[in-house]
C-alpha positions in Angstrom: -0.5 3.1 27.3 3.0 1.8 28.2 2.1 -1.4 26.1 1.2 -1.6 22.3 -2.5 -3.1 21.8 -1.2 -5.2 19.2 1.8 -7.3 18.1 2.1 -9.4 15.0 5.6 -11.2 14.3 6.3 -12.7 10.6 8.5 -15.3 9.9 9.9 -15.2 5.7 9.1 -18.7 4.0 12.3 -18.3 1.6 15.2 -16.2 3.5 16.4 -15.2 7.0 14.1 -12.3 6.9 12.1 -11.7 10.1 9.7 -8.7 10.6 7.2 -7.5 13.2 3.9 -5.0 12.5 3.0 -3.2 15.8 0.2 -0.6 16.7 0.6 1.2 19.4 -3.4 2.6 19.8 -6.5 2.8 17.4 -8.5 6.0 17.0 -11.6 4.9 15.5 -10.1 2.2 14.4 -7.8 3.4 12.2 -3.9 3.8 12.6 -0.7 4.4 10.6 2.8 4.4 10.0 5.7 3.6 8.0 7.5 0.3 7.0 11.4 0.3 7.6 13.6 -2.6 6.1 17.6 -2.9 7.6 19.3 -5.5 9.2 19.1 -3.9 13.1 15.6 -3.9 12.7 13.8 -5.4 15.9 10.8 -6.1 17.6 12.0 -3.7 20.3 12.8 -1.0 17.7 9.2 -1.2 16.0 7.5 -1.2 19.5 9.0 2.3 20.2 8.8 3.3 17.0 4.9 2.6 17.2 4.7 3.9 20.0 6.4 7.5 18.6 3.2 7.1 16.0 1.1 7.7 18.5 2.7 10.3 19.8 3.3 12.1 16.7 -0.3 11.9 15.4 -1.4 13.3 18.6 0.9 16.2 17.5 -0.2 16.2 14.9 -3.7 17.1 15.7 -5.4 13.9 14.4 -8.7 12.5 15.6 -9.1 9.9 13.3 -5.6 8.1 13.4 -3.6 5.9 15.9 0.2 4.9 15.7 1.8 1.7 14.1 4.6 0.5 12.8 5.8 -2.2 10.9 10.2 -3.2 10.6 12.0 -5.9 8.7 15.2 -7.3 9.1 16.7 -7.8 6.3 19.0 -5.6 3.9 17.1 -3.1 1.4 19.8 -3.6 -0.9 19.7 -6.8 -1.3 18.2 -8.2 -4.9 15.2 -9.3 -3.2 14.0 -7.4 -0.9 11.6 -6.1 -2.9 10.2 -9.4 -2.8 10.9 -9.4 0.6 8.7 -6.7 1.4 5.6 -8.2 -0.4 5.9 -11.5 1.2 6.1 -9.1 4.8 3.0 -7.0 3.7 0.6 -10.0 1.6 0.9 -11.9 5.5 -0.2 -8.5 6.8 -3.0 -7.8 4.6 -5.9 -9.2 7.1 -4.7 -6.1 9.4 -4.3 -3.8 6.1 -7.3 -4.5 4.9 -9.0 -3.5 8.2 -7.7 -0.2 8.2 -4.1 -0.7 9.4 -2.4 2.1 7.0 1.4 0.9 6.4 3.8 3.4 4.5 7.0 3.2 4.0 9.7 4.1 5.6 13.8 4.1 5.9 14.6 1.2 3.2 11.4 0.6 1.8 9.2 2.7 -1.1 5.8 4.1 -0.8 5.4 3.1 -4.5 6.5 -0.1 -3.7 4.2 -0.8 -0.6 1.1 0.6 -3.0 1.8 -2.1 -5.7 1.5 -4.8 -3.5 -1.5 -3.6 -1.6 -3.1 -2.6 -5.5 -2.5 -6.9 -5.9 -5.4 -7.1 -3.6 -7.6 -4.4 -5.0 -6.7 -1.9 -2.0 -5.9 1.6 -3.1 -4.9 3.0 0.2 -5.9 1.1 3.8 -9.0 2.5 5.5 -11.7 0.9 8.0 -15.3 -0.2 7.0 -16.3 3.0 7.4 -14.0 5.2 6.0 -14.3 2.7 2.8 -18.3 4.0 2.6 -17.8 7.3 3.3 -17.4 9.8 -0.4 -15.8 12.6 1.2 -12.8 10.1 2.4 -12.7 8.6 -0.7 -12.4 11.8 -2.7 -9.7 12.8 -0.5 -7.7 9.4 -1.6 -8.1 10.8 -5.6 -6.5 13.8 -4.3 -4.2 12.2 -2.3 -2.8 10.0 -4.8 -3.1 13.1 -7.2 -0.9 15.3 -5.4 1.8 12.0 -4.9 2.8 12.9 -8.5 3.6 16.9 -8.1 6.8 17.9 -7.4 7.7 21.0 -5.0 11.7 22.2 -5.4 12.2 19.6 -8.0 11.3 16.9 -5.4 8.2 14.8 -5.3 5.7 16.2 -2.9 5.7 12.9 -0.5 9.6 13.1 -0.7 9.9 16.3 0.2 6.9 17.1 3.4 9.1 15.1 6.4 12.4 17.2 5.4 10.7 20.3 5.0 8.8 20.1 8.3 12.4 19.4 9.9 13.2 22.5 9.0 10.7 24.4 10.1 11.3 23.1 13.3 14.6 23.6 13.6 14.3 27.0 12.0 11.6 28.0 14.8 13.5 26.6 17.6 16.9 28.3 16.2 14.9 31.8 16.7 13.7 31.1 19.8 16.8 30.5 21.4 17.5 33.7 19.4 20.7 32.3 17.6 22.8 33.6 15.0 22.1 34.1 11.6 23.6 31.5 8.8 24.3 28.7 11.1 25.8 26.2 10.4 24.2 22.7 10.5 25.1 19.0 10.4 22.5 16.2 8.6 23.7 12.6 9.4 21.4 10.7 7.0 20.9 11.3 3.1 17.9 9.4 2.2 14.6 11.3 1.2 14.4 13.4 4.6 17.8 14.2 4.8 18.1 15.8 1.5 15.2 17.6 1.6 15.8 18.8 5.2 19.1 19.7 4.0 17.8 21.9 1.1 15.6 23.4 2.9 17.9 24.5 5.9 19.5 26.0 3.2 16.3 28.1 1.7 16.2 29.4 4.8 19.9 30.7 5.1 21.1 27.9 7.1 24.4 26.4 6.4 25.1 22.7 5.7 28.7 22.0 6.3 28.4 18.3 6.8 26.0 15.4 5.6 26.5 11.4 6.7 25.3 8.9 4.7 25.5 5.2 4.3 29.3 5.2 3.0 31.0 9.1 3.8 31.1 11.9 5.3 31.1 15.3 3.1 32.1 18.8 4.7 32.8 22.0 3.6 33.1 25.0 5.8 31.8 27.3 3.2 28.3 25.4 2.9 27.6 22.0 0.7 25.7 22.4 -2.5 22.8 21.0 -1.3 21.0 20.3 -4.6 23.8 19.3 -6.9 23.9 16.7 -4.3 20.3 15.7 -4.2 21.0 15.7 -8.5 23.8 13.1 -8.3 22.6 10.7 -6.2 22.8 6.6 -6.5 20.2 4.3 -6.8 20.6 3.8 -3.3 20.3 7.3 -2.7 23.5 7.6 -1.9 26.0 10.8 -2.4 28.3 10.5 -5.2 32.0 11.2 -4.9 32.7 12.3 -8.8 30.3 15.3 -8.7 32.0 16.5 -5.4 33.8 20.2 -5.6 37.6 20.3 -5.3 36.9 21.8 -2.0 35.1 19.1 -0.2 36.5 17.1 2.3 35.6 13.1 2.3 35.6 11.6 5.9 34.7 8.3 7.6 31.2 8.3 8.3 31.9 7.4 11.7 33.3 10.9 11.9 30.1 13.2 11.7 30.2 13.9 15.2 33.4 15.5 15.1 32.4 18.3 13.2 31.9 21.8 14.8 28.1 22.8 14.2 25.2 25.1 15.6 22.3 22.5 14.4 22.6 19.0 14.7 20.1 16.7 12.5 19.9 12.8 12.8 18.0 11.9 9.8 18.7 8.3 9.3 18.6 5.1 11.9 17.8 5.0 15.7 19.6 5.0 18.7 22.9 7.0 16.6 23.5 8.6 19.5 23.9 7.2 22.4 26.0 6.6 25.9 29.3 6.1 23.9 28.8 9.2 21.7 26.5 12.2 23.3 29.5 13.7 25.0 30.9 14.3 21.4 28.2 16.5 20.4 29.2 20.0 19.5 25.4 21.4 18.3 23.2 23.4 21.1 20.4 22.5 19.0 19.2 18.8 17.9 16.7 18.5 16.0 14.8 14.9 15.4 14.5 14.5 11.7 14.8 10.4 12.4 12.3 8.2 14.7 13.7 7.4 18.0 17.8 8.9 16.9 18.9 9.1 20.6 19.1 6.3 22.6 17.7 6.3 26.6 20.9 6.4 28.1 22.4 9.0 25.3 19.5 11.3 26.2 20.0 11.5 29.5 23.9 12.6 28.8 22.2 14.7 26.3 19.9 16.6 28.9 22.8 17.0 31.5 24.9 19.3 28.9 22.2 21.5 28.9 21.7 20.5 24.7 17.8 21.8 23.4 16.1 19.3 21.3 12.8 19.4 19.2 12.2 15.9 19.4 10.8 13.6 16.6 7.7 13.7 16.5 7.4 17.3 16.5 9.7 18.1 14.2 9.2 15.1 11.4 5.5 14.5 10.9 5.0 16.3 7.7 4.3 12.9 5.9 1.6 12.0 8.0 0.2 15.4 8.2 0.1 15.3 4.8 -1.8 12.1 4.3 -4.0 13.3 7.2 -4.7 16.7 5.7 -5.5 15.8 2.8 -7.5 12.9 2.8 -9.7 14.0 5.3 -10.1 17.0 3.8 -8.6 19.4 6.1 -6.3 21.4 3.4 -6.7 22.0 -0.1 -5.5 19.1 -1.9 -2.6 21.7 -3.7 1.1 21.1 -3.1 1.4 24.6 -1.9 -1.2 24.3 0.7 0.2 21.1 2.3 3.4 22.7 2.4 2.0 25.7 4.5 -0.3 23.3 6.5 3.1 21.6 7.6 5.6 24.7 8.3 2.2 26.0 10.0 1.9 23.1 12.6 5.6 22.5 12.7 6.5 26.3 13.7 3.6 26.0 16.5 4.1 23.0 17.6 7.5 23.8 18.5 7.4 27.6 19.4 4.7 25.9 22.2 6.7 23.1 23.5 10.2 25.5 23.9 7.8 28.3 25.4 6.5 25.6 28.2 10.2 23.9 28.5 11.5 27.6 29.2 8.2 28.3 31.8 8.9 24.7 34.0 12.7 25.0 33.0 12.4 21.3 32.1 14.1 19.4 29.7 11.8 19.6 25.5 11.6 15.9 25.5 9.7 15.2 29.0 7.6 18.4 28.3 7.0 17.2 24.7 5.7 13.3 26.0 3.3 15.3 28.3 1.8 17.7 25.9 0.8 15.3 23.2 0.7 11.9 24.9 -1.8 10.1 23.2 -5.5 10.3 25.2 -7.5 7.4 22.6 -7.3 3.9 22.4 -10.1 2.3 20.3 -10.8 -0.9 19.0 -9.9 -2.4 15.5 -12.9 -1.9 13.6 -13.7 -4.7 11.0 -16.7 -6.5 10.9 -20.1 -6.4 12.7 -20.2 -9.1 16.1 -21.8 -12.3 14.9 -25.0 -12.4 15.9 -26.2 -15.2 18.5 -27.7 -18.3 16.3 -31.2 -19.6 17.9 -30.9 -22.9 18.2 -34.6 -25.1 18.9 -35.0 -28.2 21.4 
């Protein structure tokens, strides 16, 4: 499919806001993905970034999910964007309600999205048939169960994108058979940043610079990853005052710049791009954002010869989690879903940079060809009306 089956655009009643839900394809009538709030946010972004959905859930071994996405433009930190976001997702309850599954995303919360669909007595979206079906619904118990542990001092939904990451990057690190305690780079500090970063770090990966909203941070002898994570803002943001005396505080403009084995966009799309890929130092990028390279910047990125694991290989452990468990393909223990993910992250990758190396072609245009998506269903709602006899 070149074109998304479906495009809904809302219109705020009260502010400026504008925001667009797209899915990309239905597998039995079902499909997901997350809800991002910013002020770049538009139609054309959430079209790609459905269409990455799909994609990813093909990766991700699905057969009963499709790809969506839904983006709002407006800014998260704005006093009411919370209200914001329930005004987007109350106009999008028909499709919810039908068994279009919207999470969150980059400026929005998963706690957040499930308050307002609780409003309207959903617990989490499914399709008529997934609503009738016990062994679905047990997996929602677990499901929302298991969004309450904590793995690493992080919560469990928190921490599954990041970690996958890793595993990626780790996996794709050894098969181009490089150098023990690399160093890596994480533009983005949100939820998938830090716990990408922390991980790369369990693994004996360096992290010698992180990006977020307001700074840059680098240290050549390796950040401390989790009194970072322990400091943060309300935004999620680093804070300055628990930095060591050894840290250097940079424009975050500047993250480029900084000499690197790994390179891990974690944040906003399109960050590199036709004015920037010729300043990237990495061999190795690894997707830990939707969409991070722009069209043009990937083509500069392929000349140089760079290896990517592309996003979504490298960041589905949120839906694989929600898939897993719901449908009951893992145990529903945090220690199982962890092991599902590094599992199909690891594989996923060691396969796609084993065919790159074979057709000596560039991961990204093998990556679209291995898991382009092969299902397009219908929306499945109600029963057709039936035909109404009328006498003479």
């Amino acid at each position: 499919m070149k074109n998304p089956y479906l495009v809904v655009e809302w219109n705020d009643t009260e502010t400026n806001a504008q925001g667009w839900m797209v899915v990309h394809n239905f597998v039995k009538g079902y499909a997901g993905g997350g809800t991002r709030m910013h002020p770049t946010v538009t139609k054309e972004e959430v079209k790609r970034l459905a269409e990455a959905m799909a994609y990813k859930y093909t990766a991700c071994e699905s057969k009963t999910t499709g790809g969506c996405k839904a983006g709002i433009a407006y800014d998260y930190k704005a006093p009411d964007a919370k209200a914001v976001l329930r005004r987007f997702l109350i106009a999008m309850m028909p499709y919810v309600d039908a068994g279009v599954s919207l999470g969150s995303d980059l400026g929005t919360n998963y706690d957040d999205v499930l308050k307002v669909f609780k409003e309207f007595g959903i617990d989490i979206p499914l399709t008529k048939s997934m609503k009738q079906d016990q062994n679905v619904l047990q997996g929602i118990k677990a499901f929302d169960d298991l969004l309450g542990t904590k793995v690493d001092g992080l919560c469990l939904n928190d921490a599954v994108t990041g970690y996958g990451v890793a595993f990626s990057a780790d996996e794709a690190w050894k098969f181009k058979r490089g150098k023990e305690g690399a160093t890596v780079v994480i533009q983005g500090f949100g939820c998938v940043g830090a716990s990408c970063a922390l991980k790369m770090t369990h693994l004996g990966y360096k992290v010698v610079g992180i990006a977020d909203a307001n700074l840059l941070v680098t240290c050549e002898e390796g950040l401390d990853i989790q009194k970072l994570i322990d400091h943060k803002n309300a935004h999620g943001e680093m804070n300055p005052d628990s930095f060591e005396s050894n840290y250097v505080i940079r424009s975050n403009t500047e993250w480029l710049d900084i000499d690197c084995d790994i390179l891990i966009p974690s944040a906003l799309e399109d960050v590199i791009n036709e004015t920037n890929a010729h300043k990237v130092k990495a061999s190795l990028i690894v997707e830990a954002a939707n969409i991070p390279i722009s069209h043009a910047g990937d083509k500069i990125i392929k000349q140089r010869g760079i290896d990517i694991v592309n996003d979504f290989v490298a960041n589905l452990g949120a839906i694989r989690f929600y898939d897993a468990v719901i449908f009951g393909l893992v145990k529903p223990e945090s220690q199982e879903v962890i092991a599902d993910i590094e599992k199909l992250c690891r594989k996923n990758t060691y396969n796609l940079f084993t065919e790159a190396k074979k057709r000596n072609e560039y991961q990204r245009e093998v990556a679209y060809e291995m898991f382009k998506p092969a299902v397009s269903d219908l929306l499945e709602y109600a029963e057709p009306a039936k035909a109404i006899s009328v006498q003479p």
